[in-house]
C-alpha positions in Angstrom: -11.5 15.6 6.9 -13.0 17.0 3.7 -10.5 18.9 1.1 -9.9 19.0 -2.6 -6.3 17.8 -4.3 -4.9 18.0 -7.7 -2.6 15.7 -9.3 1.1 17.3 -9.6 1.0 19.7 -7.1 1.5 17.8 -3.8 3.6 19.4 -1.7 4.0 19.1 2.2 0.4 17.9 3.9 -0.5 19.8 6.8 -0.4 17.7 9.7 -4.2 17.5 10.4 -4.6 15.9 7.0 -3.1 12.5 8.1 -4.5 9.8 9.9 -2.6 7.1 11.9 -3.2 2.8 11.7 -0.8 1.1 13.7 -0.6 -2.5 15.2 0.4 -1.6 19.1 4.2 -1.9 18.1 4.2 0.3 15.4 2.3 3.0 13.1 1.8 4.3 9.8 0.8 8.4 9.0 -1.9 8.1 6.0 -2.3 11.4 3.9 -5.8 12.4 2.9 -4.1 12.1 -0.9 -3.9 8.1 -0.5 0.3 8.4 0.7 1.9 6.4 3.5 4.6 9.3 4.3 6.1 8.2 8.3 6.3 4.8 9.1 9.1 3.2 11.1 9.7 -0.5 11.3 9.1 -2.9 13.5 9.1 -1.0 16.4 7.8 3.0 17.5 11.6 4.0 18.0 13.1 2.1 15.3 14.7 3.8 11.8 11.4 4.7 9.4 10.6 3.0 6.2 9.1 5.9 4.7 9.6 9.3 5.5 8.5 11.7 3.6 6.8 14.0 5.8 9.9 15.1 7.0 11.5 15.1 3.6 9.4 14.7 0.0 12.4 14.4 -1.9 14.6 11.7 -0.2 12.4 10.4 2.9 10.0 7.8 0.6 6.6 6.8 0.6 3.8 4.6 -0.9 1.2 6.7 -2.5 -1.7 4.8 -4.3 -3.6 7.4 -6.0 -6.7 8.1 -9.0 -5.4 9.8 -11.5 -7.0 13.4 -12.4 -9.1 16.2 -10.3 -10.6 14.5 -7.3 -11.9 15.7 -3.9 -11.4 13.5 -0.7 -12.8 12.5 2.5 -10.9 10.5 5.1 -12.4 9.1 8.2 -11.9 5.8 10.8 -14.4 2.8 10.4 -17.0 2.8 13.5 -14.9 2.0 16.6 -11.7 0.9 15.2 -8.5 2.1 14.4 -9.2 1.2 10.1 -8.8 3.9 8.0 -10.7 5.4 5.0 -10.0 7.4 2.3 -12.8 8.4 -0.6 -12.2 9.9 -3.7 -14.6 11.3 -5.3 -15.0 12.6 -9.3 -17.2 12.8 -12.0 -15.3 9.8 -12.9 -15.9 7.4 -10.5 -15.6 6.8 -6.6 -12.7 4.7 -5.2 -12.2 3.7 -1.3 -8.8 2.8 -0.1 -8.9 1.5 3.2 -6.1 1.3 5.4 -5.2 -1.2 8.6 -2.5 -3.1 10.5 -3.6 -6.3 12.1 -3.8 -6.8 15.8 -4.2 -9.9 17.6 -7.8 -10.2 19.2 -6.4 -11.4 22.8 -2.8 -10.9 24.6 -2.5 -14.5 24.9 -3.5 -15.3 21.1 -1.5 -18.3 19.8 -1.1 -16.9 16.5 2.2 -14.1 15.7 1.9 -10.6 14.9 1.6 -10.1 11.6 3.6 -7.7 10.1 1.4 -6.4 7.3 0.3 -3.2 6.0 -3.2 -3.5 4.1 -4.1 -1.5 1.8 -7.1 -2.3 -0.1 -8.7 -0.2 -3.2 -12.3 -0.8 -3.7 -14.0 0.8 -7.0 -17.4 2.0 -5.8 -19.0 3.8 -8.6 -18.0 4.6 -12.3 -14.4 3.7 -13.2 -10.9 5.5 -12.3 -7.2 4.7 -13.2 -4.8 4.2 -10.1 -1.9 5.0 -9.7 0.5 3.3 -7.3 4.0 4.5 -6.6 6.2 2.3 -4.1 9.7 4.6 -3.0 10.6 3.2 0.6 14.0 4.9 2.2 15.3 2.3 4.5 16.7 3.9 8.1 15.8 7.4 7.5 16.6 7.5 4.2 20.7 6.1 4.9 20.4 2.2 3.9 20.9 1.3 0.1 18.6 -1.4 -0.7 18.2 -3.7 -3.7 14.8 -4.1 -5.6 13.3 -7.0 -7.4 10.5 -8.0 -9.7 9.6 -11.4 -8.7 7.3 -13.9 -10.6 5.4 -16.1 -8.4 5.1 -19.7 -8.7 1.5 -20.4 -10.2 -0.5 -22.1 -12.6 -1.7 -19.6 -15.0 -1.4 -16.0 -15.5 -3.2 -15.4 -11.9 -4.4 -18.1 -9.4 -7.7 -17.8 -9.1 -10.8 -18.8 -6.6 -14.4 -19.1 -6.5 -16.5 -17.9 -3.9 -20.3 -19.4 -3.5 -21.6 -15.5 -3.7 -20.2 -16.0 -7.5 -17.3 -13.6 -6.9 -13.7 -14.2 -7.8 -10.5 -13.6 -5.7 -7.4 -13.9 -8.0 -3.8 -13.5 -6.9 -1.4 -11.5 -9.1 1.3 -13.0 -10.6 4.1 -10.5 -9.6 5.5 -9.2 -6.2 8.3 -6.7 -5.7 10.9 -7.3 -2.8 13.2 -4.9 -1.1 16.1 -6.1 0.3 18.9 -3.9 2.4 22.1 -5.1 3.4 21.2 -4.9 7.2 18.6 -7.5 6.7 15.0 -5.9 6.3 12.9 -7.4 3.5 9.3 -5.8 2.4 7.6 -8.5 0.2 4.8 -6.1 -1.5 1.3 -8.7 -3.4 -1.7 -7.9 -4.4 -4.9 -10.1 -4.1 -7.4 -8.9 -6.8 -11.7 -9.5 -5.7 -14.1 -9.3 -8.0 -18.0 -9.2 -8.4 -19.7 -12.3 -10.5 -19.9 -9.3 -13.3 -16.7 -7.9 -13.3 -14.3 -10.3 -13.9 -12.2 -8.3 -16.9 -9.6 -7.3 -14.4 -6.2 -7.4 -16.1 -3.2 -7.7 -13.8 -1.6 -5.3 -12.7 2.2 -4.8 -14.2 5.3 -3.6 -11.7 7.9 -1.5 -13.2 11.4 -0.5 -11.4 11.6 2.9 -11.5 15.3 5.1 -10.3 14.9 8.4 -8.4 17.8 10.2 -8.2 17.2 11.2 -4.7 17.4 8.0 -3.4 19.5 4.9 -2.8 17.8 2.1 -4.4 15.0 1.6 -7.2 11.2 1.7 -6.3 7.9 0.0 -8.3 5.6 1.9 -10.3 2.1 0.1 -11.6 -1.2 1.6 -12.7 -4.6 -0.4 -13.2 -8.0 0.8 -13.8 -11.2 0.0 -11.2 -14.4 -0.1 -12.6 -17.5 -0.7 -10.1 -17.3 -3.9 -7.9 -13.5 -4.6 -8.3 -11.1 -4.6 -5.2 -7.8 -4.5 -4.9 -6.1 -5.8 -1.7 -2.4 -4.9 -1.4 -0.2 -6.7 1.3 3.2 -4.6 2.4 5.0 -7.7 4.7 7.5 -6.8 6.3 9.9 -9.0 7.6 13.5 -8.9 9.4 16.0 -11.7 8.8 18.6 -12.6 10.9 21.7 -14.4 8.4 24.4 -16.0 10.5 27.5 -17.5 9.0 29.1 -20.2 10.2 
């Protein structure tokens, strides 16, 4: 898929310009433009997370996004169900590349894990991104609560070495969604970086109100320069409270 978007006039994608990750329990829809709009959670049938295919004003999404006049290309990875998006400017180039993990073997001892990964690769030149985070919890009917948390490390970002001389650093915030019926997305971000381009600042989450729908979403924006990629982590996870 090969087409040409400009920033503030998004309306509804055609349906040919999404492409679909899932994990075998669940899927995501992935807009050419960089924006989770259909997801339900954790299973095919259950109530969506984000919805805005079927409504742009109150169904949600999670849109990561360069900022200015881009064209894109989306395509899966050589026989696998990971997706790419490229966006392409006189700016810069920027991959995002999309995937749900899926265990290797049925009898695999280790759980499903209930991540969505979305990682944002700078491939040439430098670009500001945009994310925007607006999930609508049971098609858009559950109120939910949103948080800033600050994660317990030493430093501003925990960082580690790699023998290749790159750097993987962990960012010091997370935002967390929490609904009264018990679902809780824990949203991170994992920062890797070449030997040479290790000037990354962290990234900053800000909890923004739309009037469309019931609870706060985040908002951040961070600038990829060649060699710098951004791995973000959506977990998902239901808790069961009983009271006694």
């Amino acid at each position: 898929m090969d087409s040409e978007l400009k920033e503030g006039k998004r309306g509804y994608l055609p349906i040919e310009n999404y492409g679909l990750v899932g994990n075998m329990r669940t899927v995501a829809l992935v807009g050419t433009d960089g924006s989770i709009d259909f997801m339900c959670y954790p299973k095919f049938d259950s109530p969506s997370i984000f919805g805005r295919i079927l409504d742009q004003h109150k169904g949600g999404h999670f849109h990561i996004k360069p900022l200015g006049t881009f064209r894109n290309k989306q395509q899966y990875m050589p026989n696998s169900n990971i997706l790419q998006t490229r966006f392409l400017s006189e700016e810069g180039v920027i991959h995002i590349t999309d995937f749900m993990h899926v265990p290797e073997k049925a009898a695999h001892p280790k759980p499903l894990l209930p991540w969505i990964i979305r990682q944002v690769e700078g491939v040439r030149g430098r670009c500001r991104v945009r994310v925007e985070l607006y999930p609508a919890f049971n098609y858009a009917r559950t109120a939910h609560k949103t948080e800033i948390v600050r994660l317990k490390q030493t430093g501003n970002m925990a960082q580690q070495s790699h023998p290749d001389g790159s750097v993987t650093m962990t960012g010091a915030e997370s935002v967390v969604f929490k609904t009264s019926e018990g679902l809780v997305m824990d949203v991170r971000h994992v920062i890797q970086c070449d030997e040479d381009a290790q000037n990354f600042t962290d990234m900053k989450w800000t909890l923004c109100e739309q009037k469309t729908l019931l609870g706060p979403g985040g908002e951040t924006e961070f600038e990829l320069t060649e060699g710098q990629k951004v791995c973000r982590r959506a977990c998902a996870t239901i808790t069961l409270l009983l009271a006694g």
